[in-house]
C-alpha positions in Angstrom: -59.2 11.6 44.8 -57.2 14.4 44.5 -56.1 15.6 41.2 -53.0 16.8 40.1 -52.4 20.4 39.3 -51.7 21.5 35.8 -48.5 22.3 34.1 -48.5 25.9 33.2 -47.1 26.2 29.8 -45.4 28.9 27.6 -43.9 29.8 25.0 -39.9 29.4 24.7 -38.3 32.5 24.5 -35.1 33.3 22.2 -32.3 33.4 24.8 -33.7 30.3 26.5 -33.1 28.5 23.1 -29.8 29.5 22.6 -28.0 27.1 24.6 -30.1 23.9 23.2 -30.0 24.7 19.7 -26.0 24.6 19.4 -25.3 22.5 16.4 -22.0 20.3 15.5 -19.8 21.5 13.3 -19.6 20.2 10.3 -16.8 17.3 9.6 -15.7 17.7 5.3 -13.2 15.0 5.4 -14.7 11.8 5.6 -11.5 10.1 6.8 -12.1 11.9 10.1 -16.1 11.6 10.4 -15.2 7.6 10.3 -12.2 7.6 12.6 -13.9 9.7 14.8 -16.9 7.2 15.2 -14.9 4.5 15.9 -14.7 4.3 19.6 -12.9 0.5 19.9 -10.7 -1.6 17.9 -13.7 -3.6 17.1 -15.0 -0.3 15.6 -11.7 0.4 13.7 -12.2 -3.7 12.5 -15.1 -3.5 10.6 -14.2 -0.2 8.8 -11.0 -2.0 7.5 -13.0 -5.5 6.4 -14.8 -2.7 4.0 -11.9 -0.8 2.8 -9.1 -3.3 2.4 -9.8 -6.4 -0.1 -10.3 -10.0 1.2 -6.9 -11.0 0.9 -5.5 -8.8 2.3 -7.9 -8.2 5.4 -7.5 -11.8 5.7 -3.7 -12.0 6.0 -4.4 -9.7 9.3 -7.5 -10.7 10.5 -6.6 -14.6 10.0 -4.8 -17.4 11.8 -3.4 -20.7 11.6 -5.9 -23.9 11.0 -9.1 -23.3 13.2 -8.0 -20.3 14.0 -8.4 -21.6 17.7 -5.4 -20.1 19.4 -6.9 -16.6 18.6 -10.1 -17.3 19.9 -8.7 -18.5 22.7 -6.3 -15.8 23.5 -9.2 -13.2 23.1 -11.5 -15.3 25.2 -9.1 -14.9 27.9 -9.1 -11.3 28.3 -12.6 -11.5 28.4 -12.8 -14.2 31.7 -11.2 -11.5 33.4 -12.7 -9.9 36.5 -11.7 -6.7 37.6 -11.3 -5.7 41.5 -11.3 -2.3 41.7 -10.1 -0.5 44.9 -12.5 3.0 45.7 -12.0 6.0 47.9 -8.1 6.1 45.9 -6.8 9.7 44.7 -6.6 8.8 40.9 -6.7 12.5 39.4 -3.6 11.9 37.8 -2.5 8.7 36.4 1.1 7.8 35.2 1.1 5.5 32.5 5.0 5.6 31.7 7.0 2.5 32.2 10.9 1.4 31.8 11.4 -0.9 29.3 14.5 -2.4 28.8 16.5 0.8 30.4 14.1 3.6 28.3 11.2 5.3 29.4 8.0 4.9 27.3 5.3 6.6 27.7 2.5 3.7 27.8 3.2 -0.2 28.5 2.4 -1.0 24.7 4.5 -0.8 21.5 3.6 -1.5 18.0 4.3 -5.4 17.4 6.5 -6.1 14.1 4.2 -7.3 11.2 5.0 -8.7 7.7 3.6 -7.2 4.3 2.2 -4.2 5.8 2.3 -1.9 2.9 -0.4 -4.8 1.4 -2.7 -3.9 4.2 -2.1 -0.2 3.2 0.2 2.0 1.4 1.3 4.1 4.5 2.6 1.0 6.0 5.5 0.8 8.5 6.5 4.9 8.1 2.4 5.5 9.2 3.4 3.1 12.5 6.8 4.2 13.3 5.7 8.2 12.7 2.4 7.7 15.2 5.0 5.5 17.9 7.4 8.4 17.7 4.8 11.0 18.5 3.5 8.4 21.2 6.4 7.7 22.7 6.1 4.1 22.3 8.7 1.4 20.5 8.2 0.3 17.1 9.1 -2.9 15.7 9.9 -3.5 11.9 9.7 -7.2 10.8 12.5 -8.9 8.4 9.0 -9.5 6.1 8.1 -5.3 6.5 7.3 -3.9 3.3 9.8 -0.9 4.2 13.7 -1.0 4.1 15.3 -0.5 7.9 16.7 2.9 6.9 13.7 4.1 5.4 11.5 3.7 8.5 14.5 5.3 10.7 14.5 8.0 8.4 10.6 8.4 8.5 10.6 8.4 12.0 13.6 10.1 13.3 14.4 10.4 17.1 11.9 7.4 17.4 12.7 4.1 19.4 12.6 1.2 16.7 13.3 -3.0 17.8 14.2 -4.9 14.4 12.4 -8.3 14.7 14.8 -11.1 13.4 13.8 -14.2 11.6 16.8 -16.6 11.1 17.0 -17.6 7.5 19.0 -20.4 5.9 21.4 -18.1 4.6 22.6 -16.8 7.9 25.1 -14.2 6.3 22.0 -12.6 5.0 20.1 -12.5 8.1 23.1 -10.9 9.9 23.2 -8.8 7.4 20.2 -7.0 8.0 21.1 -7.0 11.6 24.2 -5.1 11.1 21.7 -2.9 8.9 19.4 -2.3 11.6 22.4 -1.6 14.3 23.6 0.6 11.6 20.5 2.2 11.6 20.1 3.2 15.1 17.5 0.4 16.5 18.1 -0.1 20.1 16.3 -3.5 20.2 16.5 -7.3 18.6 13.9 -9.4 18.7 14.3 -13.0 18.2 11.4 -14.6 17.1 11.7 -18.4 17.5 8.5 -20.0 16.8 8.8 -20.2 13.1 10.6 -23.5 11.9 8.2 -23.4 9.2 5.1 -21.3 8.3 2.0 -22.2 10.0 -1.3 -23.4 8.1 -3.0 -20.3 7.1 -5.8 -21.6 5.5 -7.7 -18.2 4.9 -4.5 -17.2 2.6 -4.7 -20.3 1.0 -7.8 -19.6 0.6 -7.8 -16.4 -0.7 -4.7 -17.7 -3.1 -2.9 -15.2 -1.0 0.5 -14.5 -3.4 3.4 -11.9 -3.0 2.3 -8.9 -4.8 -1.2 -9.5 -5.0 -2.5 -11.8 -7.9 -5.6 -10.1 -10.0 -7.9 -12.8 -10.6 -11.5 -12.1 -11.5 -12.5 -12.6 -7.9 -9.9 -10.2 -6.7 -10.7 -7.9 -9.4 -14.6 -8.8 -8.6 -14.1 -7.9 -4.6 -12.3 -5.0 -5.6 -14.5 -2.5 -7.1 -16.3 -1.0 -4.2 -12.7 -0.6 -2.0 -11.2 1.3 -5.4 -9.3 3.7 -2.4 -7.4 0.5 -2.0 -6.3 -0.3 -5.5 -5.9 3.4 -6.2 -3.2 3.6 -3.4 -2.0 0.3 -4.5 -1.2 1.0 -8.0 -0.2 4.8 -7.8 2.6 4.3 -5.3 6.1 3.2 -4.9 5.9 -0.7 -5.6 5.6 -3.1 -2.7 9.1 -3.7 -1.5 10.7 -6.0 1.6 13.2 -4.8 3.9 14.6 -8.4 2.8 14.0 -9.8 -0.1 13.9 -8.4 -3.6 10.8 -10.0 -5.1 8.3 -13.2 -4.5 5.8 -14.6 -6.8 4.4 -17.5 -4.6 2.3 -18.1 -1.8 3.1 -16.6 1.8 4.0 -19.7 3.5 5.8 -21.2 0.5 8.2 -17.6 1.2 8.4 -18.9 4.6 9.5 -21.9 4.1 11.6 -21.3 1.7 13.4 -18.6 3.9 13.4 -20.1 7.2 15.7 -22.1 9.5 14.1 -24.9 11.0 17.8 -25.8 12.6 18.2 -23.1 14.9 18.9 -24.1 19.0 19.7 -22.6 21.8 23.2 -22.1 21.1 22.1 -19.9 17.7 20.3 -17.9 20.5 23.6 -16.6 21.6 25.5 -16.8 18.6 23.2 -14.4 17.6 22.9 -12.1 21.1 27.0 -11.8 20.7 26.8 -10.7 17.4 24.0 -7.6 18.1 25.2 -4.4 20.3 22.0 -3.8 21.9 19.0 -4.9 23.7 17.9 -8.7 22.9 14.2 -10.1 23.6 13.2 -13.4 22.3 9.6 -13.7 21.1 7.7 -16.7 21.0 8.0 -18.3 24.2 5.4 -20.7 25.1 6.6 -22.9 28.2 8.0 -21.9 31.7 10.7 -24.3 30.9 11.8 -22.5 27.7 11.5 -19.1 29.4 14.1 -20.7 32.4 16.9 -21.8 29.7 16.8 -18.3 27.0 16.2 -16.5 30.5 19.5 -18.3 31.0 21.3 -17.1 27.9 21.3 -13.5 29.5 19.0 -11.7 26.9 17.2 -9.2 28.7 13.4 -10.0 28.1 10.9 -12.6 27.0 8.0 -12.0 25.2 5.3 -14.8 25.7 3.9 -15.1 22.3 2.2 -17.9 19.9 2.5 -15.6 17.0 -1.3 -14.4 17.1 -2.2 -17.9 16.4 -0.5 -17.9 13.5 1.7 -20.9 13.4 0.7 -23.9 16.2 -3.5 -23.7 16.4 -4.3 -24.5 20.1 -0.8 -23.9 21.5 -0.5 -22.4 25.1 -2.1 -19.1 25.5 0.2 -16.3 26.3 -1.8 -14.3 29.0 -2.3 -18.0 31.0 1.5 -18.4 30.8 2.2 -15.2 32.5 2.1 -15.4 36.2 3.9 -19.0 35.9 6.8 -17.4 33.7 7.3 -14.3 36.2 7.4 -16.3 38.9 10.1 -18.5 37.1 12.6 -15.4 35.4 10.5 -12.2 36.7 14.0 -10.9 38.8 15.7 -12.0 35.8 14.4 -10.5 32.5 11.7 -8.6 31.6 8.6 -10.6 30.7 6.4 -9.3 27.7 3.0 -10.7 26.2 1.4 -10.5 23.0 -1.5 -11.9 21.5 -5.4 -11.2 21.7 -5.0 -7.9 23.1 -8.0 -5.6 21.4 -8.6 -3.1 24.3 -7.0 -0.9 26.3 -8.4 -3.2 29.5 -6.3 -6.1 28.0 -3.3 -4.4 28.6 -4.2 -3.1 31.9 -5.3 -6.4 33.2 -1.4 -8.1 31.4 0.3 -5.6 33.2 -1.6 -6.4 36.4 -1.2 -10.3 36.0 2.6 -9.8 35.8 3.4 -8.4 32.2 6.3 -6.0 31.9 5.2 -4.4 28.4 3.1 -5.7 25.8 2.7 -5.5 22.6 -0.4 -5.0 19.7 -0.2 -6.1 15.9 -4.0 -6.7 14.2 -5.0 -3.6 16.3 -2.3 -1.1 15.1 -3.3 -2.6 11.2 -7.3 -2.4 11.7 -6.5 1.6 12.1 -3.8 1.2 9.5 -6.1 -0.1 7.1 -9.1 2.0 8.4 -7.3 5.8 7.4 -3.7 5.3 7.3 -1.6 7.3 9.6 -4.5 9.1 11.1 -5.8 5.4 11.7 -2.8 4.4 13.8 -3.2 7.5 15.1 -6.9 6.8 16.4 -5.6 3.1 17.6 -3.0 4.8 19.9 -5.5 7.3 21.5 -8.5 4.7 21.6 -5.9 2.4 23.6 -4.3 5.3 25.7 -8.0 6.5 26.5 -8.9 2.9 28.2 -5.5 2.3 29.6 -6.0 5.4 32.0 -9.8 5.2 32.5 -9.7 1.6 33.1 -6.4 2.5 35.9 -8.8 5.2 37.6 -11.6 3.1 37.7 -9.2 0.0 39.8 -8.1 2.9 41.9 -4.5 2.9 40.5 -2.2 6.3 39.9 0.5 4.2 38.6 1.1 1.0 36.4 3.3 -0.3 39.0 0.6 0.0 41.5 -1.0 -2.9 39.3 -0.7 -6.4 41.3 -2.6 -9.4 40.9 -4.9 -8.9 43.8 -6.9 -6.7 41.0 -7.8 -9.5 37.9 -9.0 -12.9 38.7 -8.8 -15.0 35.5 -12.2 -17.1 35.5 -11.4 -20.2 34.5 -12.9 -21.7 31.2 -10.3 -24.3 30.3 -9.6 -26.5 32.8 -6.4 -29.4 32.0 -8.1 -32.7 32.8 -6.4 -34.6 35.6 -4.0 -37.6 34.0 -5.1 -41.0 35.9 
């Protein structure tokens, strides 16, 4: 048997070192040693659950009853399969998009949220400065914790949507719309699928109140988040772009503040009374999408509120190619709901979606480091959108069809006998 010949050794020399011994610089702050670790939205999660208190990571994290609408929405990203095309020049991608007669520079914007100085004191200003520099919408809720000229103000030059909720008092909800027109927001959004407040059992839970109530388990969960209650209570006082105060629950607010009255013909009361752009958020039936499709507003968004409000109602991305087959040459269609990755957008926009829209992921970097986490959000989003278009073979979002996702199907209706 012949034996193999020995490995002749020696010693390293210096310059042959050099180039293996090159050490990282050193990161001091260690807002951007965490950031920079966090490679996904499910990385940017799990540093917010341990830097924002229960209640408040709950108010995000949470949904209605079971909290099966969210899971479900999620899940169906996930059943998707990919069919990427090879042998494709994808050097450059183009990830711009017109939405609703404006370029934007990716097919996302930052969905309107409620409270969102609670989650962390940068709040709306922190989302509308990192959309500006993006080039992507922002939209302020009628519960934001920042007044509709204040986040203009923050974010000049910016494209801002003002999401509507109509209240009981309907001179005061058209008051903040005149506000927001006032203001320069292009954009309404009518969000419809909140007649009441939906059963939000982890802020029940959590005795979830308008500010924050100390209790000894609040004050218990939090002394090792004191960043939290530092920023809390050394900063201008949690305010609504709204209301003046609230001491009760969240979904007492709602329902206290809500109109469960309004029709279709409120739908365009309301699109008469606003100068620009109207989308209605919250469908969840291709019949629904038909008739508002039919008022003339100029987009749907496909939406069950995060599953927030009806547990186990339709899930947005199913809805889509139904709904664009229905009012596609019509309106714009939009989605919204369970999107965590930048492949979740990519594979909405290929099953029909116009532009979509992300809420728990822009506050998981919110509450993770502020503006900077926003920041990270955007560019963890931006990175998979165009890897994830390469990778299919695409240079351009409208090169996106259905031929490149197959939903696998998980939830099958059974047949009615």
């Amino acid at each position: 048997m012949s034996q193999s010949p020995t490995i002749k050794r020696q010693l390293p020399k210096r310059h042959d070192l050099a180039p293996l011994l090159k050490f990282k610089q050193p990161v001091w702050s260690a807002k951007e040693r965490r950031l920079a670790k966090a490679l996904t939205i499910e990385d940017l999660r799990r540093i917010a659950k341990r830097r924002t208190p229960q209640a408040a990571f709950d108010y995000t994290d949470g949904a209605a009853e079971g909290e099966v609408s969210l899971a479900r929405a999620r899940q169906a990203y996930a059943d998707v399969e990919f069919h990427p095309a090879v042998l494709r020049d994808v050097s450059d991608v183009d990830t711009t998009r017109e939405v609703l007669g404006k370029t934007v520079a990716l097919p996302f914007g930052i969905a309107p949220t409620g409270f969102t100085r609670m989650m962390q004191t940068e709040g709306e200003r922190a989302g509308a400065r990192v959309a500006r520099e993006a080039g992507i919408p922002f939209a302020l809720s009628t519960m934001g914790t920042t007044s509709i000229e204040d986040v203009a103000e923050a974010a000049p030059g910016g494209r801002h949507f003002f999401q509507l909720y109509m209240w009981k008092d309907r001179d005061r909800s058209m008051a903040l719309v005149d506000r927001a027109a006032k203001a320069g927001y292009d954009t309404l959004l009518v969000t419809v699928d909140v007649p009441v407040a939906g059963a939000r059992l982890r802020d029940v839970r959590n005795g979830m109140t308008i500010p924050p109530t100390l209790t000894p388990r609040t004050v218990a969960n939090a002394i090792p988040r004191p960043a939290w209650w530092i920023n809390f209570l050394t900063t201008e006082p949690l305010a609504f772009a709204s209301l003046d105060s609230w001491s009760g629950t969240v979904a007492e607010l709602l329902d206290t503040m809500f109109d469960p009255t309004v029709q279709y013909e409120d739908l365009a009361w309301i699109k008469d009374q606003w100068p620009g752009k109207v989308v209605v958020k919250g469908v969840q039936s291709v019949e629904d999408a038909r008739r508002i499709a039919d008022v003339g507003v100029d987009a749907v968004l496909l939406s069950n509120h995060g599953g927030r409000q009806l547990d186990r109602a339709p899930v947005p991305f199913h809805l889509l190619p139904e709904v664009v087959k229905e009012v596609g040459n019509d309106v714009e269609v939009w989605v919204d709901g369970g999107i965590m990755s930048g492949q979740d957008i990519v594979a909405a926009i290929a099953h029909g979606a116009h532009f979509t829209e992300v809420g728990r992921a822009y506050l998981y970097g919110l509450m993770a480091g502020g503006e900077d986490g926003v920041r990270r959000t955007v560019e963890i989003l931006k990175g998979q959108i165009e890897r994830t278009m390469r990778l299919l073979g695409v240079a351009t979002l409208d090169e996106l069809q259905p031929s490149h996702v197959t939903q696998l199907e998980r939830l099958q209706p059974r047949v009615r006998r």
